[in-house]
Backbone atoms as SQL, in Angstrom:
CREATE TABLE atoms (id INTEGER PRIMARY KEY, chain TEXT, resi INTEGER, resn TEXT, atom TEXT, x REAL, y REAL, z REAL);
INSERT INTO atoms VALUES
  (1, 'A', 1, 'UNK', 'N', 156.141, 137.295, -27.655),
  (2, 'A', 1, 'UNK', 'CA', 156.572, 137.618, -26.298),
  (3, 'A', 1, 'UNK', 'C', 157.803, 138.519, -26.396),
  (4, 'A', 2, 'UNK', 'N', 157.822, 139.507, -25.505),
  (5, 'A', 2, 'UNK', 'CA', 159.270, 140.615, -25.604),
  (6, 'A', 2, 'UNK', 'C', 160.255, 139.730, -24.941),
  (7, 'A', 3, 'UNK', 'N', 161.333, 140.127, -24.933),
  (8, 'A', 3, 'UNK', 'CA', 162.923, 139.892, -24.656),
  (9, 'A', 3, 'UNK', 'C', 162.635, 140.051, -23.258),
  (10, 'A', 4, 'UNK', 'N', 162.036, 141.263, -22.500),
  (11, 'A', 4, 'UNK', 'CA', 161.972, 141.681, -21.173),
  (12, 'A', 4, 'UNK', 'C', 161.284, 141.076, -20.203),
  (13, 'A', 5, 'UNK', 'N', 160.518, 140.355, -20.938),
  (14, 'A', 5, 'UNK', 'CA', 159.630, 139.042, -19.684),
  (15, 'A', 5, 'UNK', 'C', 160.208, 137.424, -19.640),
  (16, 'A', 6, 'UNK', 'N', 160.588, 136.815, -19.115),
  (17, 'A', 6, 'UNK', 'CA', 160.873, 135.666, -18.944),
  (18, 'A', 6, 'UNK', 'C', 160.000, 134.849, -19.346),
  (19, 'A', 7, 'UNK', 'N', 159.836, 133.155, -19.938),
  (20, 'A', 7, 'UNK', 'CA', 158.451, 132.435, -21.170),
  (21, 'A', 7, 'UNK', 'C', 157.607, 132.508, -19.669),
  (22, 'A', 8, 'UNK', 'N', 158.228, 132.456, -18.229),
  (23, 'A', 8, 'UNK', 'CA', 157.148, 131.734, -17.095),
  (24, 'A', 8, 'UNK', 'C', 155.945, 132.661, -16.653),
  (25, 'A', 9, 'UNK', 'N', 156.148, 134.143, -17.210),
  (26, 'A', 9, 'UNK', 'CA', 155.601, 135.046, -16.592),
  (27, 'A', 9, 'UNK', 'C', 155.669, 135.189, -15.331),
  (28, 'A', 10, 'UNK', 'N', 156.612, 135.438, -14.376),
  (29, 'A', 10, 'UNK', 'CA', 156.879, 135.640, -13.167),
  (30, 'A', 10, 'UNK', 'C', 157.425, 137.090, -13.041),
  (31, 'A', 11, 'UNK', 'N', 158.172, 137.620, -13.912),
  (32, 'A', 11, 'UNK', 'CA', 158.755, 139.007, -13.697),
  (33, 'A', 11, 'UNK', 'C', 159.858, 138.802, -13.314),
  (34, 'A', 12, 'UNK', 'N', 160.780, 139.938, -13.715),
  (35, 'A', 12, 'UNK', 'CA', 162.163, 139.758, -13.259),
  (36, 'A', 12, 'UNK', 'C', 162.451, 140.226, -11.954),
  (37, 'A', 13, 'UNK', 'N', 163.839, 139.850, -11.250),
  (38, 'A', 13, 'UNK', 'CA', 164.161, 140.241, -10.024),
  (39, 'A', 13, 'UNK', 'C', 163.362, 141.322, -9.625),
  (40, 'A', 14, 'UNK', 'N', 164.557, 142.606, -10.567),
  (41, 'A', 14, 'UNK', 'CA', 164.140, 144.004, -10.272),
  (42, 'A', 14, 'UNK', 'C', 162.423, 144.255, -10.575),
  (43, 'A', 15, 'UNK', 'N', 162.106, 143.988, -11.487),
  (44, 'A', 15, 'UNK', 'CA', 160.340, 144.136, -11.461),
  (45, 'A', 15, 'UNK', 'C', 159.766, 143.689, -10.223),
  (46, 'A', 16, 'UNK', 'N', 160.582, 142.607, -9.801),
  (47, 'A', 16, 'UNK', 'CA', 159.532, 142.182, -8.213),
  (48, 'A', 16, 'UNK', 'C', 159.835, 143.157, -7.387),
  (49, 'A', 17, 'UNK', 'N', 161.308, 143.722, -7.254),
  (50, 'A', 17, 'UNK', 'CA', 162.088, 144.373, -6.055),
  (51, 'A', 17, 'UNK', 'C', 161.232, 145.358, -6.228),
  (52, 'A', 18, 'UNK', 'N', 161.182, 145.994, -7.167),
  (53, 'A', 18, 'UNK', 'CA', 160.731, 147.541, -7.824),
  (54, 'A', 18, 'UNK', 'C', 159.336, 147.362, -7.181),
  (55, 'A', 19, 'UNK', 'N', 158.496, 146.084, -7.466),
  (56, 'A', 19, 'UNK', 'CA', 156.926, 146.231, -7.200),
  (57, 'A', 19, 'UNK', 'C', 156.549, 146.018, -6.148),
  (58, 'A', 20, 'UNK', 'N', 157.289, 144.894, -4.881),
  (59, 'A', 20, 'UNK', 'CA', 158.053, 145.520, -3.630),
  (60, 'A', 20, 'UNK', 'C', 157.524, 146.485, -2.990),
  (61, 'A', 21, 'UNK', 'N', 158.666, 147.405, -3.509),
  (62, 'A', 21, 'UNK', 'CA', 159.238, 148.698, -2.940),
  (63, 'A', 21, 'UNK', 'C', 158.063, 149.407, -2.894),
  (64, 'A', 22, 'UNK', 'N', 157.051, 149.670, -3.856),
  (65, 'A', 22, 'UNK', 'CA', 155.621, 149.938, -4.114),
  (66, 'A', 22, 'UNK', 'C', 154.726, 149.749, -3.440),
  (67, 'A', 23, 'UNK', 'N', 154.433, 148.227, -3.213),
  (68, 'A', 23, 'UNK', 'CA', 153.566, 147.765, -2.667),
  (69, 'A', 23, 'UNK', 'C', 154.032, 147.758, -0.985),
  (70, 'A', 24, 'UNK', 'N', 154.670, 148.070, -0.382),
  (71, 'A', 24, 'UNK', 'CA', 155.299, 148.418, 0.907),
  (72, 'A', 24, 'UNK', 'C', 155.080, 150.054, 1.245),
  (73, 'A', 25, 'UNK', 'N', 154.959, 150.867, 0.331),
  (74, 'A', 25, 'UNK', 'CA', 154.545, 152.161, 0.208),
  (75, 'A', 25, 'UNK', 'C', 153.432, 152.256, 0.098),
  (76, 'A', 26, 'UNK', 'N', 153.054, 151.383, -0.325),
  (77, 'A', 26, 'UNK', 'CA', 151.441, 151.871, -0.078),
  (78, 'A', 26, 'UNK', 'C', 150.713, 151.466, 1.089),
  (79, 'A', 27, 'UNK', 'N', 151.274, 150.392, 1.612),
  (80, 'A', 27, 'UNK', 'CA', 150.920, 149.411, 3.009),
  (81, 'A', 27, 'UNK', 'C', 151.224, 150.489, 4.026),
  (82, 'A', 28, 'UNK', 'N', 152.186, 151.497, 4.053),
  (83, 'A', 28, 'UNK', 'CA', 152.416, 152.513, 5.115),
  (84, 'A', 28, 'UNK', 'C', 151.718, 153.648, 4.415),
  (85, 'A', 29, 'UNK', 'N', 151.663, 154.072, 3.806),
  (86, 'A', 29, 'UNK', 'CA', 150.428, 155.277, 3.625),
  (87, 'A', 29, 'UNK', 'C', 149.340, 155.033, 4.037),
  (88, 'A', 30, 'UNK', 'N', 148.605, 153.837, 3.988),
  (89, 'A', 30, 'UNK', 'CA', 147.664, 153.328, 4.486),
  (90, 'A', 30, 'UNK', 'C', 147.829, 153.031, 5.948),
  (91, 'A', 31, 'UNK', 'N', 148.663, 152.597, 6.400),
  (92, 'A', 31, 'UNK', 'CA', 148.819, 152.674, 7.925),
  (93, 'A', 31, 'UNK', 'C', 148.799, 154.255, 8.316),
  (94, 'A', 32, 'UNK', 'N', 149.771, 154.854, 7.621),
  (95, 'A', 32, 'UNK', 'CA', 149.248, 156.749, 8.348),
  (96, 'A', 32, 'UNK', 'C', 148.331, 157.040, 8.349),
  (97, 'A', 33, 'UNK', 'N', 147.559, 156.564, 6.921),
  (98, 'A', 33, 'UNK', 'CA', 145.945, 157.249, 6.869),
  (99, 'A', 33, 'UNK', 'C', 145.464, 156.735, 7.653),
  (100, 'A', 34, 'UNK', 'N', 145.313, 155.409, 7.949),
  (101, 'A', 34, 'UNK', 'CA', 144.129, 154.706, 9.656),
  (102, 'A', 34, 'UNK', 'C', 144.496, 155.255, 10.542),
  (103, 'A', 35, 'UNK', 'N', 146.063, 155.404, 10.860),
  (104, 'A', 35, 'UNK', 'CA', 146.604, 156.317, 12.187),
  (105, 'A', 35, 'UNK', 'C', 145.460, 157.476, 12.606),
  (106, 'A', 36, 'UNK', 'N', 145.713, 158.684, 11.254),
  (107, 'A', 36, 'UNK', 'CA', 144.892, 159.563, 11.112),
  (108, 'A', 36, 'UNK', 'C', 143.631, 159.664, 11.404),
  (109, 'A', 37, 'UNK', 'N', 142.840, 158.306, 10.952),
  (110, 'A', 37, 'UNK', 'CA', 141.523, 158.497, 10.174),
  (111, 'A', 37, 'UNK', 'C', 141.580, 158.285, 12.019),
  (112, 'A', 38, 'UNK', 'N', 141.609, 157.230, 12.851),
  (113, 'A', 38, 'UNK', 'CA', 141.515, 156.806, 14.137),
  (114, 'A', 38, 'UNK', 'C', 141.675, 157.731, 15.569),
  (115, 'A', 39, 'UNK', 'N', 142.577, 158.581, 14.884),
  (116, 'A', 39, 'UNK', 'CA', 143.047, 159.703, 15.875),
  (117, 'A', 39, 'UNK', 'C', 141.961, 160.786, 15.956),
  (118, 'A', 40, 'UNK', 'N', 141.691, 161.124, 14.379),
  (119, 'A', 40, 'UNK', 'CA', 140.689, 162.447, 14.377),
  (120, 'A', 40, 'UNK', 'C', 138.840, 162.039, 14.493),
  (121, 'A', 41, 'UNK', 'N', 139.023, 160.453, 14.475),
  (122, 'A', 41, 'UNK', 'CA', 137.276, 160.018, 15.318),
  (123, 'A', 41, 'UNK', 'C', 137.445, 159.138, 16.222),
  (124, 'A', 42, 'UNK', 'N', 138.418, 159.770, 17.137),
  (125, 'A', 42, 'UNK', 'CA', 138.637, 159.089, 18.532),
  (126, 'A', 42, 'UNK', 'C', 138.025, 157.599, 18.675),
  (127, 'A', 43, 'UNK', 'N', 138.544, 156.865, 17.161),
  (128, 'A', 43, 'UNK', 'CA', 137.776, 155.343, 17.267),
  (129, 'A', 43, 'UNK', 'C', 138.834, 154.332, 18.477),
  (130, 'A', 44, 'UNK', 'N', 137.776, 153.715, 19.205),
  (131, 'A', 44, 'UNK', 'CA', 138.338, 153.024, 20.319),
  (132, 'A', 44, 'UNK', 'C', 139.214, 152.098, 19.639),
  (133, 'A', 45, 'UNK', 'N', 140.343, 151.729, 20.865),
  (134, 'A', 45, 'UNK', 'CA', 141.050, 150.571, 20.374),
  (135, 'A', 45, 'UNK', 'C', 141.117, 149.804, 20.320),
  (136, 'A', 46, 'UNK', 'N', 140.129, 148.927, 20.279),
  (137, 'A', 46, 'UNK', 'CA', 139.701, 147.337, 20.024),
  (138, 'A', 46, 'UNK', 'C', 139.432, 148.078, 18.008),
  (139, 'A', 47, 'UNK', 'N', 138.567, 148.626, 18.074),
  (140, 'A', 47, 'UNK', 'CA', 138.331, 148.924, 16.578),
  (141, 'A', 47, 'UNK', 'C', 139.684, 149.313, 16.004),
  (142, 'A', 48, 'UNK', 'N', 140.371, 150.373, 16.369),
  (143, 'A', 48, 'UNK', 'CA', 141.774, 150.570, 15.829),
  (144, 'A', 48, 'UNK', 'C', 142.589, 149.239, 15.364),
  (145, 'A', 49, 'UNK', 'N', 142.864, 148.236, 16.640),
  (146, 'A', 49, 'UNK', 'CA', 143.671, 147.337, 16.353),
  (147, 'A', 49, 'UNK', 'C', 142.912, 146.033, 15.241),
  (148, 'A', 50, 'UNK', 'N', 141.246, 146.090, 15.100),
  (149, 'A', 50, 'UNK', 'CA', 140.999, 145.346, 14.079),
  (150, 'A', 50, 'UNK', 'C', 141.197, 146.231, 12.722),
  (151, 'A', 51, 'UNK', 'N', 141.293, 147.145, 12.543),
  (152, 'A', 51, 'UNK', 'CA', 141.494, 148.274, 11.225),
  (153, 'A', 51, 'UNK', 'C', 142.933, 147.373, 10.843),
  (154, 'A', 52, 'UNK', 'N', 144.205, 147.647, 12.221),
  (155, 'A', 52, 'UNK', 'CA', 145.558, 147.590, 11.780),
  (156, 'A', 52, 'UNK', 'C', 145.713, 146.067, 11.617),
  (157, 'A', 53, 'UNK', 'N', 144.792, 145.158, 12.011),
  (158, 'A', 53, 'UNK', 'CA', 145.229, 143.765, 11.861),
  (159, 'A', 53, 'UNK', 'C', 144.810, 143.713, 10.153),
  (160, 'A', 54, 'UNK', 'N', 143.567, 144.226, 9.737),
  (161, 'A', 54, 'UNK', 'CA', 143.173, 143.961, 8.573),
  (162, 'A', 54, 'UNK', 'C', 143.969, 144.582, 7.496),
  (163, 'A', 55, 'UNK', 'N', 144.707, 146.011, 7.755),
  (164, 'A', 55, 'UNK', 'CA', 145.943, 146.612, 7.541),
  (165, 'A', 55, 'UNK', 'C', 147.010, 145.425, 7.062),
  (166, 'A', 56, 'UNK', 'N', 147.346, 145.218, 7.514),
  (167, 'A', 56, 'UNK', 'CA', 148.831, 144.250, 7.506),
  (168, 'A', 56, 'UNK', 'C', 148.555, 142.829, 7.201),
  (169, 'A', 57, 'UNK', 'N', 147.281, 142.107, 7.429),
  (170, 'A', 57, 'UNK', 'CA', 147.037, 140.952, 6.369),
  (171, 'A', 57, 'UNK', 'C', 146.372, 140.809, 4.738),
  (172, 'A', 58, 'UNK', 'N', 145.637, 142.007, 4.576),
  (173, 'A', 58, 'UNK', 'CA', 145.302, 143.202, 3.383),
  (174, 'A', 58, 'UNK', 'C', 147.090, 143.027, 2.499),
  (175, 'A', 59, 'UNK', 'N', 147.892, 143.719, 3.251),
  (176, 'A', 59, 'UNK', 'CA', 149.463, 144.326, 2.466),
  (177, 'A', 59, 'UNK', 'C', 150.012, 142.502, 2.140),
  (178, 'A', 60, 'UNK', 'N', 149.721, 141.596, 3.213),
  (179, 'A', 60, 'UNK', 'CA', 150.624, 139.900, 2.839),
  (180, 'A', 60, 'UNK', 'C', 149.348, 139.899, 1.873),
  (181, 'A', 61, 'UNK', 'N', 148.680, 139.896, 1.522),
  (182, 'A', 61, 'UNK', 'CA', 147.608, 138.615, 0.752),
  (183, 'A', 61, 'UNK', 'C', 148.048, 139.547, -0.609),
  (184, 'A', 62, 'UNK', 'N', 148.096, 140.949, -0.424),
  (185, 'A', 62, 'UNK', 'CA', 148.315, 141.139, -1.903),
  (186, 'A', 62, 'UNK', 'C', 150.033, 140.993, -2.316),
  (187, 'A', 63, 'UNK', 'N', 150.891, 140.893, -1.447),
  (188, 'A', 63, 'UNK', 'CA', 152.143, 140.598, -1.698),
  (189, 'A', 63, 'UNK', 'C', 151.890, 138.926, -2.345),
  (190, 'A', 64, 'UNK', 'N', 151.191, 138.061, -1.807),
  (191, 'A', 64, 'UNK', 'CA', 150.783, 136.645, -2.169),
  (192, 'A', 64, 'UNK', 'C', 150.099, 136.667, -3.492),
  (193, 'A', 65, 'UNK', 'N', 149.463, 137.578, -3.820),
  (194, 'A', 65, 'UNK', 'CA', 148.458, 137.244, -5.120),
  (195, 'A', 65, 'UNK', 'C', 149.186, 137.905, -6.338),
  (196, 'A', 66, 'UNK', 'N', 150.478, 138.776, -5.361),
  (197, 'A', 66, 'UNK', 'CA', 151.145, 138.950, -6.753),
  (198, 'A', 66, 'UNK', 'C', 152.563, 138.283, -7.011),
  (199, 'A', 67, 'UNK', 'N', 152.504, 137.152, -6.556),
  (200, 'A', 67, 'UNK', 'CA', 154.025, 136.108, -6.568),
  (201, 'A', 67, 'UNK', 'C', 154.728, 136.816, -5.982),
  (202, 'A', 68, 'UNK', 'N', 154.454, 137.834, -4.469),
  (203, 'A', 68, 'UNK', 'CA', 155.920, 138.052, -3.835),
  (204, 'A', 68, 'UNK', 'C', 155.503, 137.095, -2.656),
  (205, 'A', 69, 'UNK', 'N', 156.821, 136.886, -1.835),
  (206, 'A', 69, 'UNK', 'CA', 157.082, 136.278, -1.116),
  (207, 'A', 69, 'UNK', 'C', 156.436, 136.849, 0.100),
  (208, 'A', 70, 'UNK', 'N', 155.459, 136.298, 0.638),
  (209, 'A', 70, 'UNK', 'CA', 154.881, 136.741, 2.003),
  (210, 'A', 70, 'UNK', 'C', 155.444, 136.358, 2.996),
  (211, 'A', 71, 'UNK', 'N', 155.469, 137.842, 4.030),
  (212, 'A', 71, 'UNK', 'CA', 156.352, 137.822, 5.578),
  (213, 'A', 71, 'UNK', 'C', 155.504, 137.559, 6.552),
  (214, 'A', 72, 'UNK', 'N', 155.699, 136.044, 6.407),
  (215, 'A', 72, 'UNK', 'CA', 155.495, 135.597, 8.025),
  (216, 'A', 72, 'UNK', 'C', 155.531, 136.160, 9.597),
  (217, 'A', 73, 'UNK', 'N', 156.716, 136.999, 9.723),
  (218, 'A', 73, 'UNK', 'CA', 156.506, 138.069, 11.124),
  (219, 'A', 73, 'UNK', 'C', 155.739, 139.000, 11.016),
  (220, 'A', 74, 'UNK', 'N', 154.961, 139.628, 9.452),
  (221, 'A', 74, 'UNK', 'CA', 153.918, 140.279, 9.402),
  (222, 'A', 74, 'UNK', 'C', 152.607, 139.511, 9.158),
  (223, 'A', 75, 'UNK', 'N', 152.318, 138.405, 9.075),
  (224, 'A', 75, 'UNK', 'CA', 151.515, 137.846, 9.230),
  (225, 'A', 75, 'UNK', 'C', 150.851, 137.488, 10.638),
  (226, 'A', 76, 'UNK', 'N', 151.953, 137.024, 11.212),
  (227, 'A', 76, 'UNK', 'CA', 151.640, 136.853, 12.677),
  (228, 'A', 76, 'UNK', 'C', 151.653, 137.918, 13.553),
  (229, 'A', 77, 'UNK', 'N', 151.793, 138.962, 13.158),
  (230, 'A', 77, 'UNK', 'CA', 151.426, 140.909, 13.996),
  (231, 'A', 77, 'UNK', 'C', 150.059, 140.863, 13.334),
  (232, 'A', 78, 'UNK', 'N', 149.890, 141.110, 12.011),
  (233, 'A', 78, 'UNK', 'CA', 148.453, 141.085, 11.428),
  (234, 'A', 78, 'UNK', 'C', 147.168, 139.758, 12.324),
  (235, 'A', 79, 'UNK', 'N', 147.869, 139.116, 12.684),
  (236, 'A', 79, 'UNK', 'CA', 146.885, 138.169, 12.806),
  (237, 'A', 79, 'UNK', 'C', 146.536, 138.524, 14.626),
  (238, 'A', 80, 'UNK', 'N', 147.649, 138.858, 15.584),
  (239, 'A', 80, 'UNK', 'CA', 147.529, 139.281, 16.585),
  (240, 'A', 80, 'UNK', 'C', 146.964, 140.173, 16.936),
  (241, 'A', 81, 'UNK', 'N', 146.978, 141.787, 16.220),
  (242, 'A', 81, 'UNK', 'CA', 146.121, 142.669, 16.442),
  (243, 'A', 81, 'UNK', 'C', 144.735, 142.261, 16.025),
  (244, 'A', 82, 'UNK', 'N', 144.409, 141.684, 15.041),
  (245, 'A', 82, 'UNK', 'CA', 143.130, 141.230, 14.879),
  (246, 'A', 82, 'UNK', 'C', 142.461, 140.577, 15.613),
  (247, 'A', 83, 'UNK', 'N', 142.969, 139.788, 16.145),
  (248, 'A', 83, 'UNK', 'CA', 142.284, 139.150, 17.598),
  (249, 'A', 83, 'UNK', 'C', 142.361, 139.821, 18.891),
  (250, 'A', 84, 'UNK', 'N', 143.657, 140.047, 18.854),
  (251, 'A', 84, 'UNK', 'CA', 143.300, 141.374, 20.461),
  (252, 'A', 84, 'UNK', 'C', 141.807, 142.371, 20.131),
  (253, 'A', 85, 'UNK', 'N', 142.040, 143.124, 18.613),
  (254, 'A', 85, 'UNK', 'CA', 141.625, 144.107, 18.799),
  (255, 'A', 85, 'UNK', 'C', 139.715, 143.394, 18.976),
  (256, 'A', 86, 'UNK', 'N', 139.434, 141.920, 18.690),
  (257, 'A', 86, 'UNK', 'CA', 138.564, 141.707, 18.474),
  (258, 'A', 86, 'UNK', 'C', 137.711, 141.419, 19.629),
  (259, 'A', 87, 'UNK', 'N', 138.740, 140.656, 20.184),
  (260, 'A', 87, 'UNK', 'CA', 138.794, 139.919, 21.959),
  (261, 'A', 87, 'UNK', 'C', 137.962, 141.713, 22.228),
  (262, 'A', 88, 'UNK', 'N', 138.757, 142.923, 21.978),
  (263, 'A', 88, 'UNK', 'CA', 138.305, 143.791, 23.181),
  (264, 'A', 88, 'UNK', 'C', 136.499, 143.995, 22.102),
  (265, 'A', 89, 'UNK', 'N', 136.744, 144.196, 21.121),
  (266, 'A', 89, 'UNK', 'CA', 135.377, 144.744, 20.039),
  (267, 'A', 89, 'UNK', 'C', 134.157, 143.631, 20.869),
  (268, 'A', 90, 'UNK', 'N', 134.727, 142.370, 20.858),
  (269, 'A', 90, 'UNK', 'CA', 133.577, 141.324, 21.135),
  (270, 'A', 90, 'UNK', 'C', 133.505, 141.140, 23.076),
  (271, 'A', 91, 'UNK', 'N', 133.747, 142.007, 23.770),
  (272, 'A', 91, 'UNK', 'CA', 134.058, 142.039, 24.918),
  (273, 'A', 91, 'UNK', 'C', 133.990, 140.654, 25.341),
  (274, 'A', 92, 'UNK', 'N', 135.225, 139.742, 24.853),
  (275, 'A', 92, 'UNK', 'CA', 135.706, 138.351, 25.075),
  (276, 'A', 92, 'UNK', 'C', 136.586, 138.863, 26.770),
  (277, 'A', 93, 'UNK', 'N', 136.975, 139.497, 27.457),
  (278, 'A', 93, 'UNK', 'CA', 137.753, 139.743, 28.380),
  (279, 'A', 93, 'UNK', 'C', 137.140, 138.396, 29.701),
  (280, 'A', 94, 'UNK', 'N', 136.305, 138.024, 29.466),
  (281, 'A', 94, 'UNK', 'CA', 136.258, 136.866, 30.569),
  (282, 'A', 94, 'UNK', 'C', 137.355, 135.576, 30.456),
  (283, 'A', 95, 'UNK', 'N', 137.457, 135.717, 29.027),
  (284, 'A', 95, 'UNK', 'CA', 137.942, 134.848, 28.705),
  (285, 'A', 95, 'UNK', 'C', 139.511, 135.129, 28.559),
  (286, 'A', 96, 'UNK', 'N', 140.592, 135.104, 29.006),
  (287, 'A', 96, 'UNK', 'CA', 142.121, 135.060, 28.747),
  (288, 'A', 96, 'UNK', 'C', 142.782, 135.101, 27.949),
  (289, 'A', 97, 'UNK', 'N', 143.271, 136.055, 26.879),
  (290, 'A', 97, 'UNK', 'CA', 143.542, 135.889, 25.689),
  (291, 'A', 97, 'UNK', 'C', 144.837, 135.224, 25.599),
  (292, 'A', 98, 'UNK', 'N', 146.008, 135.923, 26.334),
  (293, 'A', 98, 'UNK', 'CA', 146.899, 135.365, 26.310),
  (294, 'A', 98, 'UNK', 'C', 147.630, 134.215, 26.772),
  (295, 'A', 99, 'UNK', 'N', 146.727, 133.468, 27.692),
  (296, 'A', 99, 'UNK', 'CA', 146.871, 132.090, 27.764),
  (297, 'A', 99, 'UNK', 'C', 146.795, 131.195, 26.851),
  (298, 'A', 100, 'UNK', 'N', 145.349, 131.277, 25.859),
  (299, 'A', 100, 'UNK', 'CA', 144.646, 130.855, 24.857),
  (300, 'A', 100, 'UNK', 'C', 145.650, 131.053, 23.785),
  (301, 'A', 101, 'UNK', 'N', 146.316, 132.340, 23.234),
  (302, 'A', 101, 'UNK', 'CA', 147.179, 132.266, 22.414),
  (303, 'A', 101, 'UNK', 'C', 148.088, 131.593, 22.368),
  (304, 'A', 102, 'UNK', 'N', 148.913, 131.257, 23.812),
  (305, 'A', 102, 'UNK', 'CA', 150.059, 130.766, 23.882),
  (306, 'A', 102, 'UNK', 'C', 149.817, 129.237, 23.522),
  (307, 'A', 103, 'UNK', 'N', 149.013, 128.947, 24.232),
  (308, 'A', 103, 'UNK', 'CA', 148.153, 127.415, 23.391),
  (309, 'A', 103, 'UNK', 'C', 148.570, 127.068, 22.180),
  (310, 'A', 104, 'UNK', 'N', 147.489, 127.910, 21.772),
  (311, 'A', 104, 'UNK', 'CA', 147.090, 127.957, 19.870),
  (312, 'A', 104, 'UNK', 'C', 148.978, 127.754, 19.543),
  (313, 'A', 105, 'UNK', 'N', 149.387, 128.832, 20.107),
  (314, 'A', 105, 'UNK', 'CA', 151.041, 128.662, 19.343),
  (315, 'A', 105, 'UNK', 'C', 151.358, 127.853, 19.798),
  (316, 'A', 106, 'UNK', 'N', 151.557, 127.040, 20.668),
  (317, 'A', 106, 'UNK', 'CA', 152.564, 125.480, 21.131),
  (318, 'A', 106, 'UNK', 'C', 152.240, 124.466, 19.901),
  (319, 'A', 107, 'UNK', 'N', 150.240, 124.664, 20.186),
  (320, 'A', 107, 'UNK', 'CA', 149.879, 123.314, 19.197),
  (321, 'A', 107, 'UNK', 'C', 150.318, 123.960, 17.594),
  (322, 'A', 108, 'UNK', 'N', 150.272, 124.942, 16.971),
  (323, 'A', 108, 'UNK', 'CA', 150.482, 125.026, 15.604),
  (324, 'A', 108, 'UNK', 'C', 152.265, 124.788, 15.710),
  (325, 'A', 109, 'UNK', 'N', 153.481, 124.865, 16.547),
  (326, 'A', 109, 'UNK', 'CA', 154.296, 124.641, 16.973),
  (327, 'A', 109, 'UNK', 'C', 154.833, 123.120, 17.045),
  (328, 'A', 110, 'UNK', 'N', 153.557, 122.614, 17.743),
  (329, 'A', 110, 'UNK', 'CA', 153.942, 121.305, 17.932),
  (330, 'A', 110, 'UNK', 'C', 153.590, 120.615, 16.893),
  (331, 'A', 111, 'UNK', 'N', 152.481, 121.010, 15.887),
  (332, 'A', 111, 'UNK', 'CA', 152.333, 119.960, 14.520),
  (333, 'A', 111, 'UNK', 'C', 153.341, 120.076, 13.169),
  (334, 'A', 112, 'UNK', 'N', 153.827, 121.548, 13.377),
  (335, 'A', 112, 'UNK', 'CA', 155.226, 122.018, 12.207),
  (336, 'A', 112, 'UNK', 'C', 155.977, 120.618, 12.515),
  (337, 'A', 113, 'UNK', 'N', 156.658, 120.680, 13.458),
  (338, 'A', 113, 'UNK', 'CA', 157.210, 119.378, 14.142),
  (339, 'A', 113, 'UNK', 'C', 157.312, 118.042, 13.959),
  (340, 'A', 114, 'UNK', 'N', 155.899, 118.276, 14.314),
  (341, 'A', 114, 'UNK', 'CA', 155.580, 116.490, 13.968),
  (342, 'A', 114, 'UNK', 'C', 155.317, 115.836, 12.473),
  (343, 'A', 115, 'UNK', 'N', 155.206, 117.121, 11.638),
  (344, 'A', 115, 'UNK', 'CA', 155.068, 116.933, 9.853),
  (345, 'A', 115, 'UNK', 'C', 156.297, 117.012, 9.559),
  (346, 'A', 116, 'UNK', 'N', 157.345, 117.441, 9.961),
  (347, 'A', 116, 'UNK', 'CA', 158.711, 117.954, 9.618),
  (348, 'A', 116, 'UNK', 'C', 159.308, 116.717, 10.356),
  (349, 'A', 117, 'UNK', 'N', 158.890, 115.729, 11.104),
  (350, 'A', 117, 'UNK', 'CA', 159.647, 114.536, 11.696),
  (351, 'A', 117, 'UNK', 'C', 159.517, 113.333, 10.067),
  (352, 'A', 118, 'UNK', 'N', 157.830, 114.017, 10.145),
  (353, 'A', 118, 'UNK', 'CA', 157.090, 112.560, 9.385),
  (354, 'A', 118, 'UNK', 'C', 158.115, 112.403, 7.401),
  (355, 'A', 119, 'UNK', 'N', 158.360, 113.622, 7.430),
  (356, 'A', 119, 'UNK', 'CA', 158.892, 113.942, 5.879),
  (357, 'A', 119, 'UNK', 'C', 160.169, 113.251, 5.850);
């Protein structure tokens, strides 16, 4: 084993910061290119916003599979456009999205809570 890797194989600070910095660059090149790709085939925006939800949970899962620390406020934008954009793709509009969401968030809200009492 070299001097430069730690015995756990995790990578050092700067190797994470550095791979980071990378992997955040590529998550926005890829957001310009869908920008692009969306703009120049006038794809509707129910499809746009499932592209950008899959966009931004795509950039956490590989921040996750490579031991960085995944961002929760981008998780929950990723996970929002994906359902808006889906609600409009699956013409769900009878149905209320944002009532239904606010739901979903009280109860995932209210069980953090009640596991965080029980501990």
């Amino acid at each position: 084993m070299n001097s430069t890797q730690p015995p756990s194989g995790q990578g050092s600070s700067t190797e994470k910061s550095e791979l980071t910095r990378h992997l955040d660059s590529i998550a926005w090149a890829a957001f310009f290119i869908w920008i692009g790709i969306a703009m120049l085939l006038a794809i509707p925006w129910g499809w746009f916003l499932v592209g950008l939800g899959i966009l931004i949970l795509a950039a956490q899962l590989a921040r996750s599979q490579m031991n960085i620390k995944v961002e929760g406020f981008w998780v929950a934008w990723g996970a929002v456009f994906l359902i808006g954009g889906l609600w409009t793709v699956l013409n769900l509009a009878s149905w209320p999205l944002v009532p239904i969401v606010l739901i979903l968030l009280g109860v995932v809200l209210l069980g953090k809570a009640i596991i965080s009492i029980r501990r």
